[in-house]
C-alpha positions as a Markdown table, in Angstrom:
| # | Residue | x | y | z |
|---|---|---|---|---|
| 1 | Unk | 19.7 | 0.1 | -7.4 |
| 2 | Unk | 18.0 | -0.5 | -10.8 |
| 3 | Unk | 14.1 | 0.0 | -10.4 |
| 4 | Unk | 12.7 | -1.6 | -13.2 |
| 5 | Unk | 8.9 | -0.1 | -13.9 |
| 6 | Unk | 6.9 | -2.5 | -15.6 |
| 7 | Unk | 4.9 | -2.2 | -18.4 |
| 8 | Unk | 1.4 | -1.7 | -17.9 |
| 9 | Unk | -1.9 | -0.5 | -19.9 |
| 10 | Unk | -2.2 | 3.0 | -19.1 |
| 11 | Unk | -5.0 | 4.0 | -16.7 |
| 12 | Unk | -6.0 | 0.0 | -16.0 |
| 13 | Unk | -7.4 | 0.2 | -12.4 |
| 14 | Unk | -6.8 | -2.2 | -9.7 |
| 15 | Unk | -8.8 | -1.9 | -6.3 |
| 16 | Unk | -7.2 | -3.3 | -3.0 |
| 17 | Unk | -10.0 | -3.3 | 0.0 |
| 18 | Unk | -9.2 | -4.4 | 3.8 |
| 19 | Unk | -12.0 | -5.8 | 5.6 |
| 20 | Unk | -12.6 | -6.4 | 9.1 |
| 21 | Unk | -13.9 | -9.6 | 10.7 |
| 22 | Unk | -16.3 | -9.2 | 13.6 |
| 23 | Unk | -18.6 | -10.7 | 15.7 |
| 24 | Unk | -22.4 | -11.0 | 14.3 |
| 25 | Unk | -23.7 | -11.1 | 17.8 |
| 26 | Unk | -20.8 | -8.5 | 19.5 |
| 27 | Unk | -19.4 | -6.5 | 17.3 |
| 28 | Unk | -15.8 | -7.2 | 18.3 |
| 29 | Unk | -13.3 | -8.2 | 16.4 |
| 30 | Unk | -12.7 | -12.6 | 15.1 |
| 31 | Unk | -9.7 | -13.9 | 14.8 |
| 32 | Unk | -10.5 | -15.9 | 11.8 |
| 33 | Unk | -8.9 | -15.0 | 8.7 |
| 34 | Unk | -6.6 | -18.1 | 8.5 |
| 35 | Unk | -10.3 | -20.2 | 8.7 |
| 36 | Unk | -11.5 | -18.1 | 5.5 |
| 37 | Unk | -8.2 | -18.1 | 3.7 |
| 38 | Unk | -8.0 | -22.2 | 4.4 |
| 39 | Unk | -11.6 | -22.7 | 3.4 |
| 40 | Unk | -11.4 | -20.7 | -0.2 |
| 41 | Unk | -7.7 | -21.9 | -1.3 |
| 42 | Unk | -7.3 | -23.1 | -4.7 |
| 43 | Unk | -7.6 | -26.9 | -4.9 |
| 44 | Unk | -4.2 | -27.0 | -6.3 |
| 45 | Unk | -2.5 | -24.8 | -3.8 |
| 46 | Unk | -1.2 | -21.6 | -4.0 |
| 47 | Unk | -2.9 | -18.1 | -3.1 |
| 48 | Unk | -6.6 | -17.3 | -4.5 |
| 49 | Unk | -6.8 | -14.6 | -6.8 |
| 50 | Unk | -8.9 | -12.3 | -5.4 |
| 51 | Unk | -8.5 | -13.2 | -1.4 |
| 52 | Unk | -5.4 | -11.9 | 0.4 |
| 53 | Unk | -3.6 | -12.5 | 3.7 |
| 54 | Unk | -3.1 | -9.4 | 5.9 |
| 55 | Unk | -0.9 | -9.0 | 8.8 |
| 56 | Unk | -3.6 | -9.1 | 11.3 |
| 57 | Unk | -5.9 | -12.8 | 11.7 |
| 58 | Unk | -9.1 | -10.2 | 11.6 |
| 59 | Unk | -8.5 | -9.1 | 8.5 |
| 60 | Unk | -8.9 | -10.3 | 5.1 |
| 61 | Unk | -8.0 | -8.2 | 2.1 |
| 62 | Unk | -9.9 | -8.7 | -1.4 |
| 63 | Unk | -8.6 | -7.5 | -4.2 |
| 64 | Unk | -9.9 | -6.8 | -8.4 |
| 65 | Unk | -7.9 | -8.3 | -11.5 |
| 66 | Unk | -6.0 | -5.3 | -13.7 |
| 67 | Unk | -9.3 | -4.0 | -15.5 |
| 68 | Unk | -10.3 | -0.7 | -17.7 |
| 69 | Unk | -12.8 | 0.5 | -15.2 |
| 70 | Unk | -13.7 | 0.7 | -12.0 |
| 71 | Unk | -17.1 | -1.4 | -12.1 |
| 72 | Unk | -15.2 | -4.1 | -13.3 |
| 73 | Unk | -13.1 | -4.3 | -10.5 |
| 74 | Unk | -16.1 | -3.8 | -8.3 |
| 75 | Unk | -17.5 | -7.0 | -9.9 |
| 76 | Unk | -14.2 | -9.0 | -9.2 |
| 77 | Unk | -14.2 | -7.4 | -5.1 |
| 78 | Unk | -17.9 | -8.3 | -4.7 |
| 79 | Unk | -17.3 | -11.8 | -6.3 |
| 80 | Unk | -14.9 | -11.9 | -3.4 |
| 81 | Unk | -17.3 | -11.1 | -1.1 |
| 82 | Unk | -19.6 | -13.1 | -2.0 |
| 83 | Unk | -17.1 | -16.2 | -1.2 |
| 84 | Unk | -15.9 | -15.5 | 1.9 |
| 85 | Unk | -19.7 | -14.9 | 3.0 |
| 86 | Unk | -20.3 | -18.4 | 2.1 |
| 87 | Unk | -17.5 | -19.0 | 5.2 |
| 88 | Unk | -17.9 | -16.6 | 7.5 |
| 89 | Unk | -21.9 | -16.8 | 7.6 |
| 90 | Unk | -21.9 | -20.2 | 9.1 |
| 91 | Unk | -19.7 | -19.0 | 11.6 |
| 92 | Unk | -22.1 | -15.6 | 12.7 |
| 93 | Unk | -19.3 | -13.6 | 11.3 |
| 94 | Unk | -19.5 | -10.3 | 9.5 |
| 95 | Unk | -17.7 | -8.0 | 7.2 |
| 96 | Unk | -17.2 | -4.8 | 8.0 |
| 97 | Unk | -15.1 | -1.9 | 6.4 |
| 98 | Unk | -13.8 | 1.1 | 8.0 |
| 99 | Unk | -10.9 | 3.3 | 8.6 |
| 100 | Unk | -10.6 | 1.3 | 12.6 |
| 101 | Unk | -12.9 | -0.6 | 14.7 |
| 102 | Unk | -14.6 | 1.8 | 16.7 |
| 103 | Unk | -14.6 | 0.1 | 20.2 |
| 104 | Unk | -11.7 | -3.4 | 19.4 |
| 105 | Unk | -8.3 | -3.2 | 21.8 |
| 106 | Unk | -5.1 | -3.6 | 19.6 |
| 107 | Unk | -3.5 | -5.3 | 22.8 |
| 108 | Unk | -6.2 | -8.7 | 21.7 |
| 109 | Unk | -5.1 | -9.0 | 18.0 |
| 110 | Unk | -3.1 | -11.9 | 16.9 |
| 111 | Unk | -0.6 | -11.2 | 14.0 |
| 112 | Unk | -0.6 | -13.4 | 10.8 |
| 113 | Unk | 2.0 | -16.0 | 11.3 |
| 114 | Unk | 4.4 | -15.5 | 8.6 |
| 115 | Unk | 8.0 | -14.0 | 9.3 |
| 116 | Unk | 7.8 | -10.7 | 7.1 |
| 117 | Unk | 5.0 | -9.6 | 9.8 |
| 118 | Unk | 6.9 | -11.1 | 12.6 |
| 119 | Unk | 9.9 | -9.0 | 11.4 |
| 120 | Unk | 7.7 | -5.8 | 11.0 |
| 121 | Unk | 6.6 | -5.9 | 14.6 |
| 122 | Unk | 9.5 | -7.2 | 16.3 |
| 123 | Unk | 11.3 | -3.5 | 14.7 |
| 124 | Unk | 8.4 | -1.6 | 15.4 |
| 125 | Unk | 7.3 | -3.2 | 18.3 |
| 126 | Unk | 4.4 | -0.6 | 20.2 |
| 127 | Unk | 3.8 | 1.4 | 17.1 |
| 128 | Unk | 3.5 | -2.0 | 15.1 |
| 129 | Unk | 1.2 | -3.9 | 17.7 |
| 130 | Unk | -1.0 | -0.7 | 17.2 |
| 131 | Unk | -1.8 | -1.4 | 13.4 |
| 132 | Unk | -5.2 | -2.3 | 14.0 |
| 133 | Unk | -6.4 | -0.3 | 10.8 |
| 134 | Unk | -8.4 | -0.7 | 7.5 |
| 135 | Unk | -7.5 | 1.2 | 4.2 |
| 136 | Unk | -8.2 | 1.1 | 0.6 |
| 137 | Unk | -5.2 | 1.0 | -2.1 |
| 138 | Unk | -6.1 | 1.7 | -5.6 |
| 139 | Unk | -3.2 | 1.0 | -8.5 |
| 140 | Unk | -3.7 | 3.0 | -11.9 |
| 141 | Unk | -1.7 | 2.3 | -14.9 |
| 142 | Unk | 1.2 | 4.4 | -16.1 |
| 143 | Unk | 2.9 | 3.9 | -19.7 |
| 144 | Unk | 5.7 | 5.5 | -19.3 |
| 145 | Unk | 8.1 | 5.8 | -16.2 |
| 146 | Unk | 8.8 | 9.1 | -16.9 |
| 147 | Unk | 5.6 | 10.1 | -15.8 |
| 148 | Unk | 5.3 | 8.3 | -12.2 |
| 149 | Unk | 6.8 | 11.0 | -10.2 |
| 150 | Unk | 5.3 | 14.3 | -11.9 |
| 151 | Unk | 1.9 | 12.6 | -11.5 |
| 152 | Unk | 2.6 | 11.4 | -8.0 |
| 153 | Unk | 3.7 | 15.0 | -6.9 |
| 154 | Unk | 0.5 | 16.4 | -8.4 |
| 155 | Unk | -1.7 | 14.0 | -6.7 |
| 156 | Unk | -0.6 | 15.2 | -3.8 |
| 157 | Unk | -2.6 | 18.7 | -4.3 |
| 158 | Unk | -5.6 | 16.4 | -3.7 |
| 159 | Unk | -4.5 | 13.8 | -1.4 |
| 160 | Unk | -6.7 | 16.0 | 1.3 |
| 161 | Unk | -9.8 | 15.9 | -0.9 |
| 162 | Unk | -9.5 | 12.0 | -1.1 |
| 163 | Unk | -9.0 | 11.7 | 2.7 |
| 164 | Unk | -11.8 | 13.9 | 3.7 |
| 165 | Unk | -14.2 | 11.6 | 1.5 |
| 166 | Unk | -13.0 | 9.0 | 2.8 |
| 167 | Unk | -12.0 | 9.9 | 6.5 |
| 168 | Unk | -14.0 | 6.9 | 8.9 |
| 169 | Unk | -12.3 | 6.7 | 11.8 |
| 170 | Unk | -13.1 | 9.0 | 14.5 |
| 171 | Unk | -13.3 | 6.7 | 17.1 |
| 172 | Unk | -10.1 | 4.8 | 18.6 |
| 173 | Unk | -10.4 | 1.9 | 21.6 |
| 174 | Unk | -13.4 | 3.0 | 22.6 |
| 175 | Unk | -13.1 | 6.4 | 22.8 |
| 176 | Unk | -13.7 | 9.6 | 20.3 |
| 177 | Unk | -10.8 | 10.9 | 19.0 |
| 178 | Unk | -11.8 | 14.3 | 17.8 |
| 179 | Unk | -10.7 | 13.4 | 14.3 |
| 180 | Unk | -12.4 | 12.4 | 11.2 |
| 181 | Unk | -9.3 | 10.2 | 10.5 |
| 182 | Unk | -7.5 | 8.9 | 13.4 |
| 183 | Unk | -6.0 | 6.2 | 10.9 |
| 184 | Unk | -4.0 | 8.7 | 8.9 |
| 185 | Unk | -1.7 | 10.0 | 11.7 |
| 186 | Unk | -1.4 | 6.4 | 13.4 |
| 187 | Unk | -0.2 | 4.7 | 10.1 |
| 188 | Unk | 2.4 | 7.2 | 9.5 |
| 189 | Unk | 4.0 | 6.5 | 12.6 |
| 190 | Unk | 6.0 | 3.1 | 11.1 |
| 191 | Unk | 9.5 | 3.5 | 9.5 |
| 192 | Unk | 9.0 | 4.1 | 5.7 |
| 193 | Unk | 5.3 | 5.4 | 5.7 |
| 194 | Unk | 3.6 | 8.4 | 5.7 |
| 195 | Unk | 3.7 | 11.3 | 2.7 |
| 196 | Unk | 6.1 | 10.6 | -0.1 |
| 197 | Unk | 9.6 | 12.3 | -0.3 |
| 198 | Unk | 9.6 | 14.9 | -3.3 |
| 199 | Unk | 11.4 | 13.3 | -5.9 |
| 200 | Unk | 11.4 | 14.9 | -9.1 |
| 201 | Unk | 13.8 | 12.0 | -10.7 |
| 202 | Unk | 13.6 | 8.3 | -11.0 |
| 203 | Unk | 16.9 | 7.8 | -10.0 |
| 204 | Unk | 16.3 | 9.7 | -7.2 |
| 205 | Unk | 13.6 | 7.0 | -6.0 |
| 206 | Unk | 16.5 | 4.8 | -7.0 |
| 207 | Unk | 19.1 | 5.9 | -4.5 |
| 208 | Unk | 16.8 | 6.7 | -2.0 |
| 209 | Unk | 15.7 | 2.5 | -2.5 |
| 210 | Unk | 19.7 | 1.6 | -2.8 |
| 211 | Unk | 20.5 | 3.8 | 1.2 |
| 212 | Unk | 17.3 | 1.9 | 2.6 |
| 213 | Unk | 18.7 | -0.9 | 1.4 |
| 214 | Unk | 22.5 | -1.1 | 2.1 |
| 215 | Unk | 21.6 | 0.0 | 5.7 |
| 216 | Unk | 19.1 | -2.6 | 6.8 |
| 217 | Unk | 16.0 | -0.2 | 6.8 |
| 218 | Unk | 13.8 | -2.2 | 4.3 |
| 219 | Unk | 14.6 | -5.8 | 2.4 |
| 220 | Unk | 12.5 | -5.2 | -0.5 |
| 221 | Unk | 11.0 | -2.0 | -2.3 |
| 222 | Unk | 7.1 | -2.9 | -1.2 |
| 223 | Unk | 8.3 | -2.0 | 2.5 |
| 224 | Unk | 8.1 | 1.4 | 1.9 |
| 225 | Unk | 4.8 | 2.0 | 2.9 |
| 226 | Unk | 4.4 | 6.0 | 1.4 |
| 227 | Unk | 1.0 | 6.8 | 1.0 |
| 228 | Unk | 1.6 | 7.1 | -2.4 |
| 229 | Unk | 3.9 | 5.3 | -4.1 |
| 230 | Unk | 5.3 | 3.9 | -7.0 |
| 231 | Unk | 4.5 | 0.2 | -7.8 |
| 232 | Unk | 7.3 | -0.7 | -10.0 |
| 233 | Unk | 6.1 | -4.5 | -10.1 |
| 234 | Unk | 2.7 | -3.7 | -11.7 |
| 235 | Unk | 3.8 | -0.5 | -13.3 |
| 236 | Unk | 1.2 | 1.5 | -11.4 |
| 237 | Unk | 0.9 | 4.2 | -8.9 |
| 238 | Unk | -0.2 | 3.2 | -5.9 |
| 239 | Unk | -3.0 | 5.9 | -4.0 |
| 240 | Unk | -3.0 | 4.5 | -0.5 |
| 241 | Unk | -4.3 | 7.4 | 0.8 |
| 242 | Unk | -7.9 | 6.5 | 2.3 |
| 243 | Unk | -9.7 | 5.2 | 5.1 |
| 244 | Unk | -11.4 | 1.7 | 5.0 |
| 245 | Unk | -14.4 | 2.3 | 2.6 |
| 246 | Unk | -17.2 | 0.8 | 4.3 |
| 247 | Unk | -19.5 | 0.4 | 1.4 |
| 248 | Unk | -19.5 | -0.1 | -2.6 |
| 249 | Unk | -21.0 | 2.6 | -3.5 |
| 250 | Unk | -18.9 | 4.8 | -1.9 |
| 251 | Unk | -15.2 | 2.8 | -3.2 |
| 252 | Unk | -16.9 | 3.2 | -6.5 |
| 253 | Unk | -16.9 | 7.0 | -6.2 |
| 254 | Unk | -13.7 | 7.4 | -4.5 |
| 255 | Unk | -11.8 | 4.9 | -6.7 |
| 256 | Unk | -13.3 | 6.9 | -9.5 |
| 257 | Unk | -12.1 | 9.8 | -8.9 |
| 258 | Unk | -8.9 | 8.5 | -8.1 |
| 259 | Unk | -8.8 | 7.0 | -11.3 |
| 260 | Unk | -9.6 | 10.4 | -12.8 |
| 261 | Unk | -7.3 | 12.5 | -11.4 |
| 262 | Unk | -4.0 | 10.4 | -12.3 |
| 263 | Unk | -5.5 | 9.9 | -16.3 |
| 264 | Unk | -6.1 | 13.5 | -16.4 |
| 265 | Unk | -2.6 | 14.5 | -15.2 |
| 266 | Unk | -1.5 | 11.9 | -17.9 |
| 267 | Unk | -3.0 | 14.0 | -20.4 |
| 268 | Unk | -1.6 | 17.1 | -19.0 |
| 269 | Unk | 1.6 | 15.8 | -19.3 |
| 270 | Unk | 0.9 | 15.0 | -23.0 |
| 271 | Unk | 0.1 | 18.7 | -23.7 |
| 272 | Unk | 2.7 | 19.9 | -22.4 |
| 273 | Unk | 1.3 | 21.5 | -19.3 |
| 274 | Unk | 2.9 | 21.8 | -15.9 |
| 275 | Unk | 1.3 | 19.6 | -13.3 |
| 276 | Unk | 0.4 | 21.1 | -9.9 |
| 277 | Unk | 3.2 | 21.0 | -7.1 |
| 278 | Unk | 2.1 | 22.0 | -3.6 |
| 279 | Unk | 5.2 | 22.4 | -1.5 |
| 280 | Unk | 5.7 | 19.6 | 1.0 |
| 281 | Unk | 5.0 | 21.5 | 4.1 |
| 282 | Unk | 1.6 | 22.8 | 3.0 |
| 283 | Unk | 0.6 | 18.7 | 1.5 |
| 284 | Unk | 1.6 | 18.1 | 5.4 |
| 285 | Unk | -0.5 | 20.5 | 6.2 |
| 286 | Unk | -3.6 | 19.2 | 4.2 |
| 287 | Unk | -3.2 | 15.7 | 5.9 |
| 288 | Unk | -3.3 | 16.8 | 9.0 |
| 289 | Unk | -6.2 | 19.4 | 8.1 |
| 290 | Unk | -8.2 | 16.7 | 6.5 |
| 291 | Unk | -7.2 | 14.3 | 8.9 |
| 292 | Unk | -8.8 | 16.6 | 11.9 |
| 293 | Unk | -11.6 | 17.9 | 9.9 |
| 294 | Unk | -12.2 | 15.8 | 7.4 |
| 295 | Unk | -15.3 | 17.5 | 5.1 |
| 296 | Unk | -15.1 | 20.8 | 7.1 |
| 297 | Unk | -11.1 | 20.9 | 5.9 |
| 298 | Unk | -9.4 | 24.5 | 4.5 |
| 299 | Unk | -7.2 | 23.0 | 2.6 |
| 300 | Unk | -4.3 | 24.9 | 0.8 |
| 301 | Unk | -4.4 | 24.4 | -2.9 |
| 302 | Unk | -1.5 | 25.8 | -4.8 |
| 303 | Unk | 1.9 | 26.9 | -4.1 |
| 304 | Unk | 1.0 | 30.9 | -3.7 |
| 305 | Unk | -1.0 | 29.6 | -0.4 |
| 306 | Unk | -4.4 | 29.9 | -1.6 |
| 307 | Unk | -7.2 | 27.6 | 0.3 |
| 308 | Unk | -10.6 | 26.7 | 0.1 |
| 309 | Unk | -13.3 | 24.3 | 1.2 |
| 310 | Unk | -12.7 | 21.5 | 0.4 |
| 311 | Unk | -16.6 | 20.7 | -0.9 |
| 312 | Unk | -16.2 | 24.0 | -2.4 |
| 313 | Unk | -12.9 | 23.3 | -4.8 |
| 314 | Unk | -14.1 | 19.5 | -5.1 |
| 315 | Unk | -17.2 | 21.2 | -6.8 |
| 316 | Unk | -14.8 | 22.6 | -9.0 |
| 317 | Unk | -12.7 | 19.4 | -9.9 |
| 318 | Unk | -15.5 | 17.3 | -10.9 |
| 319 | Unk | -16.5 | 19.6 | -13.3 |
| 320 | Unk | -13.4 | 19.5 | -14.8 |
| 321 | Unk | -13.1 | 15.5 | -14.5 |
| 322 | Unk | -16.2 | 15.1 | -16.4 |
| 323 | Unk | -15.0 | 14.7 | -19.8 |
| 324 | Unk | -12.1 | 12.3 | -18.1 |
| 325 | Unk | -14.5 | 10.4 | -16.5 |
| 326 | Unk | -16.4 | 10.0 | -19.8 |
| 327 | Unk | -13.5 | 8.4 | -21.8 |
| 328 | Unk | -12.6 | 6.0 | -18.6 |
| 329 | Unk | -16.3 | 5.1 | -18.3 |
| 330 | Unk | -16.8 | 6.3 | -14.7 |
| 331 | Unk | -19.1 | 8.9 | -15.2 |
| 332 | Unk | -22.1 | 7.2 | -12.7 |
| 333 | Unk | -19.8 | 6.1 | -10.3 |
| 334 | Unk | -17.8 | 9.8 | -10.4 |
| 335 | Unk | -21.0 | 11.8 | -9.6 |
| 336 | Unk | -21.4 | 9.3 | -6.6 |
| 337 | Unk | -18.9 | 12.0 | -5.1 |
| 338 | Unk | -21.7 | 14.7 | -4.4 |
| 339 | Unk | -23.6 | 11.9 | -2.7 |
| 340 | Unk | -20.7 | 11.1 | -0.4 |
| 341 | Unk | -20.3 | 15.3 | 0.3 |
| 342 | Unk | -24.5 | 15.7 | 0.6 |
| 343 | Unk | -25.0 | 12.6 | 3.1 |
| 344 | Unk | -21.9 | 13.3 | 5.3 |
| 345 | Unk | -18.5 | 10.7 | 4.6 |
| 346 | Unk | -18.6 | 7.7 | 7.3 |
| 347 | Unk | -16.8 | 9.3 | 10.0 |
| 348 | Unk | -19.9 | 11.9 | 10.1 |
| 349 | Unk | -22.6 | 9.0 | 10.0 |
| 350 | Unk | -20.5 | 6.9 | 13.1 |
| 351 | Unk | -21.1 | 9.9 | 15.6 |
| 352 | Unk | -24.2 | 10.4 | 13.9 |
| 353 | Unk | -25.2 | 6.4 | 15.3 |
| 354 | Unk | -23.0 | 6.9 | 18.3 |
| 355 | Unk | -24.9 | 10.4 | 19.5 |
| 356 | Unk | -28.0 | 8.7 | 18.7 |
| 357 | Unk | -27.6 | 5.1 | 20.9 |
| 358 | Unk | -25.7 | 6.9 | 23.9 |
| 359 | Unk | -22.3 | 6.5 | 22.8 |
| 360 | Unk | -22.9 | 2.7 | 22.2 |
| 361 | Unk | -20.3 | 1.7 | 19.8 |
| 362 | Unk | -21.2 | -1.1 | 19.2 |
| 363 | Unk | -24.1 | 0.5 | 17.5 |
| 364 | Unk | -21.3 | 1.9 | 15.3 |
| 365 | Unk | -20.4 | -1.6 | 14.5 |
| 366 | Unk | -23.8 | -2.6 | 13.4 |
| 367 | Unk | -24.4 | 0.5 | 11.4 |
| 368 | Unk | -21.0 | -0.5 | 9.5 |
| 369 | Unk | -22.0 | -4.1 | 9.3 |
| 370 | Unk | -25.4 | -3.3 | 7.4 |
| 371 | Unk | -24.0 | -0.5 | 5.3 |
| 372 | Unk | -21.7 | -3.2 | 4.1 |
| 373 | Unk | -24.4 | -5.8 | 3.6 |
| 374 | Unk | -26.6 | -2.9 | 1.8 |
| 375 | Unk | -23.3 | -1.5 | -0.5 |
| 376 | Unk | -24.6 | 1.9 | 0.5 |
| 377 | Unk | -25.2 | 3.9 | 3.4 |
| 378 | Unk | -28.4 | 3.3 | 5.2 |
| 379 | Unk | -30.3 | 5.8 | 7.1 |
| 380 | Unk | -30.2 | 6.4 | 10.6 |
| 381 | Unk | -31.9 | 4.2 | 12.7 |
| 382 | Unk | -33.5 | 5.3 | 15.9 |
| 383 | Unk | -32.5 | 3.4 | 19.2 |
């Protein structure tokens, strides 16, 4: 199979941000995306630009133009925003933005009805139904296809820093899970996602795409669903590591640094230097560490088994991201990151709420709903 990679602009930024629909009065989950999607369609038909369809009716996704920064695309998501307030506030329905609903049953969700997501869960059936989970995809631009794999592999070193940041979803049906991301080890549970194989060659992705193919496993290349992969349409790489990002501020800070790390492995690449490449069983490891522990995560950081905090060793990166973040014009929204590590990452502030009303999650909810109305995190209010 010939994989075509697109051209793109190299390290343009695109932001892809799932949002939950709930309740203004319960907290539980609406079954009204079809109602917003209806309401903001183009006049002459077709799909809005920045308003996406998602496989579940309580979810709409907004998404940012190709820009050179990441405020830019923050302007194009809360332009978004803004529109589907202007449907779903009539209606006493809120926004709200994290990893899973902390309390909603996946057995009440309707699916989307179009056949690619009837197709998905009649394969997947149980697993499938169970998708009831939020996440954040953010595309950078890559020049050259040659450079897609090495810089894919390297992120990998730091997929657990970006999922400890980001980890909010410790609670699962109404119940605490005992993890700081219950998303990332549900998700990986459908055919074709999870961690990426270790390809070091692009026609390596090729055959691997050409065997799913011939027997039946996907029908196009988007249906593998790695956590980071290749986007040979848009000539990006796609990070889909994260939790749902319940406010601005913080997607700011993680999409910055996201941003940062895969221009800075460009430039490595340009020197001439070897990129980092963590053997697959210890980036396993890290998911599952940062996945359980989220901020409090040892992750491993090299191939000779060396670990760390992982607040201690994202000290160090930002340092070195600094200059990066100068030239892509995300330095403000970069040292956002020692705000997220300082006032504890969402799944920290939900028990936080959760301890402090009794367990009530749907004081969870709330808090989510008004850190997205503020764009930031809000301090803890007492019951």
């Amino acid at each position: 199979m010939d994989l075509p990679f697109a051209r793109s602009e190299r390290s343009s930024v695109g932001i892809e941000w799932e949002l939950a629909l709930v309740d203004a009065d319960s907290g539980d989950l609406r079954q009204v995306a079809q109602t917003v999607l209806d309401a903001v369609a183009p006049a002459g038909g077709g799909q809005h630009p920045l308003i996406r369809q998602e496989l579940l009716l309580n979810t709409v996704e907004v998404v940012s133009r190709p820009r050179r920064t990441v405020a830019e695309a923050g302007a194009d998501l809360q332009e978004a925003i803004d529109e589907i307030r202007t449907v779903t506030d009539p209606l006493r329905v809120e926004l709200m933005c994290a990893g899973t609903h902390p309390f909603a049953r996946w057995d009440n969700q309707k699916v989307t009805d179009q056949e690619r997501y009837a197709t998905l869960i009649d394969r997947t059936q149980w697993w499938g139904r169970q998708m009831l989970i939020y996440g954040v995809h953010v595309h950078v631009g890559i020049e050259d296809r040659d450079k897609v794999l090495p810089i894919s592999n390297a992120m990998l070193a730091y997929y657990g820093h970006l999922q400890a940041l980001s980890a909010s979803s410790p609670f699962w049906g109404g119940k605490a899970t005992g993890y700081a991301s219950n998303r990332a080890l549900m998700f990986q549970q459908l055919p074709t996602a999870g961690l990426p194989f270790h390809f070091q060659e692009w026609s390596e992705l090729e055959h691997y795409a050409q065997d799913l193919t011939t027997t039946g496993v996907i029908d196009v290349f988007d249906e593998i669903r790695w956590d980071l992969r290749p986007s040979p349409k848009f000539g990006t790489l796609e990070v889909r590591v994260c939790d749902g990002i319940p406010t601005m501020s913080e997607l700011m800070s993680i999409s910055a640094l996201t941003h940062c790390l895969v221009e800075h492995f460009s430039s490595e690449l340009d020197a001439g230097h070897d990129l980092p490449d963590l053997p697959p069983w210890f980036a396993q490891e890290n998911k599952w560490r940062s996945a359980r522990y989220g901020m409090d995560s040892w992750l491993i950081l090299d191939q000779h088994a060396h670990e760390d905090l992982v607040t201690a060793d994202l000290a160090r990166l930002l340092v070195t991201l600094e200059p990066v973040a100068e030239r892509l014009g995300c330095s403000d929204e970069l040292a956002g990151i020692d705000d997220i590590v300082r006032r504890g990452p969402s799944y920290e502030r939900q028990r936080r709420v959760a301890d402090a009303h009794d367990g009530r999650l749907d004081a969870v909810v709330a808090s989510l709903v008004e850190e997205m109305r503020a764009g930031q995190p809000v301090p803890l209010h007492a019951p």
